[in-house]
N, C-alpha and C positions, 0 to 999 in steps of 0.2 A: 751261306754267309753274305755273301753280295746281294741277293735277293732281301735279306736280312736290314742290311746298309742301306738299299734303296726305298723299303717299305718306312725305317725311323724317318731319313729323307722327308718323304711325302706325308708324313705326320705330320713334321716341323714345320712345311711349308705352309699347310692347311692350317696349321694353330695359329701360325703368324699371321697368313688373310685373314681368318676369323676375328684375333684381336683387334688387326687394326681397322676391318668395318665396325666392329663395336664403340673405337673411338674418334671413326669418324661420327656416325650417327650422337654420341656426345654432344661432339663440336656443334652439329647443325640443329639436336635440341635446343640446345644455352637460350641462343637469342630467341626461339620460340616462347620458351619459360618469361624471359622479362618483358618478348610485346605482348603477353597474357598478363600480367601483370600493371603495366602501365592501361592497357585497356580497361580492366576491374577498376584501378583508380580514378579514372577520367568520369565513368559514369556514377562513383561515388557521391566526387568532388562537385557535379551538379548534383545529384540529390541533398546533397546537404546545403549549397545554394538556393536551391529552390523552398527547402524546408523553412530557411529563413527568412526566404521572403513573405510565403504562407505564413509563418507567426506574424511579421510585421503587417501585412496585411490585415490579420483576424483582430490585431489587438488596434490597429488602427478604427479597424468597423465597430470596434467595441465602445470606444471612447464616446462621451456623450458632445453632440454637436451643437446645442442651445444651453444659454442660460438667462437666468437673470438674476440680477443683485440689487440687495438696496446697503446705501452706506451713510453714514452721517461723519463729520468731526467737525475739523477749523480751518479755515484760513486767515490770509495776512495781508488786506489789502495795501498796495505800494505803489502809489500813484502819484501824481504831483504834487508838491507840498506835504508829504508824508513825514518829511523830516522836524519838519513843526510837533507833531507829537512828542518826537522826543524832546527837542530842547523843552516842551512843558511838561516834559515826564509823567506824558500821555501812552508809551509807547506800547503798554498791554491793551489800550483801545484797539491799537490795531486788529487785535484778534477777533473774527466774529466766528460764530455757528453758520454752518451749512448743513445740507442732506440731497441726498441723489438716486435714482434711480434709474438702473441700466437694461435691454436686453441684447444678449451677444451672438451671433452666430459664425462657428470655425468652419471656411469652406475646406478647409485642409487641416491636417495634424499639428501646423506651425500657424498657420495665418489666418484671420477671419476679421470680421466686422463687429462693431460695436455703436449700440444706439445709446448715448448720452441724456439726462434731461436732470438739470438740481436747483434750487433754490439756495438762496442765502442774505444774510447780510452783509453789508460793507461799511467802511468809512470812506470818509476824506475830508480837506481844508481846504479854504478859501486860500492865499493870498494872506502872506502878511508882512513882507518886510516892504512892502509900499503905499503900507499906511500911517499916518502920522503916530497913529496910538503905537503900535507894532503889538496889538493883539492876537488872541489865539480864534478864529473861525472855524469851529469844525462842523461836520457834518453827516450824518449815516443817509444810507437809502438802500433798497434792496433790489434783489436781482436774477431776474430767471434765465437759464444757458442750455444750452440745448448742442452737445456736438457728434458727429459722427470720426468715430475712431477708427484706426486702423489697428492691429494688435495681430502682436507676436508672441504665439507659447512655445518656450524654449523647451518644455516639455515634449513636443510634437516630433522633434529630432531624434527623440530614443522609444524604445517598441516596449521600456518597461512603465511600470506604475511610480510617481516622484511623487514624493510627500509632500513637499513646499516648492510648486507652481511659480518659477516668474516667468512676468509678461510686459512686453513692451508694447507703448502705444505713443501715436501721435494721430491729431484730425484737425477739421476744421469746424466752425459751426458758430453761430451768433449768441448775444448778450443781449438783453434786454434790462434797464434800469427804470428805477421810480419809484416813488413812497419817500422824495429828498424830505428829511427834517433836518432843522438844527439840532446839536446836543445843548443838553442847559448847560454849558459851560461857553457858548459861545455867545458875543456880548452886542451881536451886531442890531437893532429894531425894529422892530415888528415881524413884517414876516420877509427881511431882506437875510440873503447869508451873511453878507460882507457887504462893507461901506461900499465900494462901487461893482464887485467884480460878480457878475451874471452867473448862475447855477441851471444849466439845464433840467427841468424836473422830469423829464423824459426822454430815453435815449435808447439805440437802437445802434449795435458796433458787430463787425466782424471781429471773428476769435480766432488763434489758434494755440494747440498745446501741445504736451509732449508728456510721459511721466514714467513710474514703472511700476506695478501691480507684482504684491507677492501673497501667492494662496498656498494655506495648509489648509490641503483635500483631505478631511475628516474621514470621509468616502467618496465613492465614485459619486456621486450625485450633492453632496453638501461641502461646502466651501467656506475656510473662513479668511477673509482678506484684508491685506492694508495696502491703502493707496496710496502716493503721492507724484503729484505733477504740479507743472506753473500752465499757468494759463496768458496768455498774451490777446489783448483786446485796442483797437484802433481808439485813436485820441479821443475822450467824449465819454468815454464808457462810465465815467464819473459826472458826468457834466458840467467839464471844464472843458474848455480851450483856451489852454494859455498860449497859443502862440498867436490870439488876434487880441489877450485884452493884459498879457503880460509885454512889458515895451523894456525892462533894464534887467530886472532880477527878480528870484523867485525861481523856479524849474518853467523855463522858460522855453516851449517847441519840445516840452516833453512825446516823445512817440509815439508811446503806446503805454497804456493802465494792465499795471502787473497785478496777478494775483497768485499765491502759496498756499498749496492746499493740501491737508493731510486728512483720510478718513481713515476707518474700519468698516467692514461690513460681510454680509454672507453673500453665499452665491448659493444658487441652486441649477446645479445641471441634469437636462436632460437630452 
């Protein structure tokens, strides 16, 4: 009997060690399990990183990095004495035809360069509230511009395909004027514009502009766009200086000869 009592004893003892190494070795798994776990994640969460960047990459290399376009429409020349138009309800003269021709190149996804070059026509007036008559003097002449752009595609920020492309641009670049005629409705004789006030028939002005360009990419390579910017050009671009032959009134030490312009045109990328 006591031999009996000391063998359950040593059963009981041994089941009790045995369990509770089983739940030590538990305890000391656990944390095993989660830093296997946290490790599996970490080299995930860069693969999927890097996967991303790979697309943006691939679709960055993809994108076509030249173009060229050609555009036409109108602007609104507003220069000194422009307001004379209207009071003789002139003021759709304002409006002339232009057309232009660009090539562009994106050093980056967002940012590149743009080569400028358009012709056009313009208006403007003489001078008229300091003449005795207070007549209307107007005048056309045309004009070649040539600028180099800076340009931003807001497209370049994202790694998908945008349907409708805007782009921002600003540059600098020169004007060129000449071909001054009078319009037949201006009454001044023979071949003067205006009773005393001098018309440059040549001229030659620094520019600067600003606009914003929106393309619907038909496809990767064909573009259809519209443009619009002002363009800013140094006193003369008209062939006026009113601030050596205006003395009282009139737009007198005008700045600079504004111009408004809005085209259409394609683009072809490659």
């Amino acid at each position: 009997m006591r031999k009996s009592i000391i063998c359950l004893a040593a059963l009981l003892i041994g089941a009790a060690s045995l369990s509770a190494q089983n739940n030590g070795q538990n305890v000391k798994t656990q944390p095993q399990d989660t830093t296997q776990k946290v490790k599996t994640e970490v080299p995930k969460a860069a693969a999927q990183k890097a996967a991303k960047e790979t697309t943006k990459k691939v679709a960055d290399s993809n994108r076509n990095k030249m173009y060229v376009s050609l555009q036409g429409g109108g602007l609104v020349s507003l220069n000194e004495n422009y307001r004379i138009y209207g009071e003789n309800g002139k003021n759709s003269d304002l409006l002339t035809g232009q057309g232009s021709a660009a090539f562009g190149y994106q050093f980056t996804p967002v940012s590149g360069v743009r080569v400028w070059a358009g012709y056009a026509g313009n208006r403007g007036a003489c001078n008229t509230k300091e003449t005795s008559s207070r007549r209307f003097y107007p005048y056309k002449f045309n004009s070649i511009n040539a600028f180099v752009d800076y340009v931003m595609d807001f497209s370049g920020f994202s790694d998908s395909d945008w349907t409708v492309v805007p782009k921002l641009y600003a540059g600098i670049g020169l004007g060129n004027t000449s071909g001054f005629e009078k319009t037949p409705d201006n009454p001044a004789p023979g071949n003067q514009f205006h009773p005393w006030q001098k018309v440059s028939e040549k001229n030659t002005a620094f520019g600067f502009r600003g606009g914003l360009i929106l393309e619907f990419m038909v496809s990767q390579s064909f573009g259809i766009l519209a443009d619009f910017g002002g363009e800013f050009y140094t006193d003369g671009y008209n062939g006026l200086n009113p601030g050596k032959e205006v003395s009282e009134s009139g737009d007198k030490n005008f700045p600079l000869d504004f111009r408004g312009v809005a085209s259409l045109g394609v683009a072809i990328h490659f």
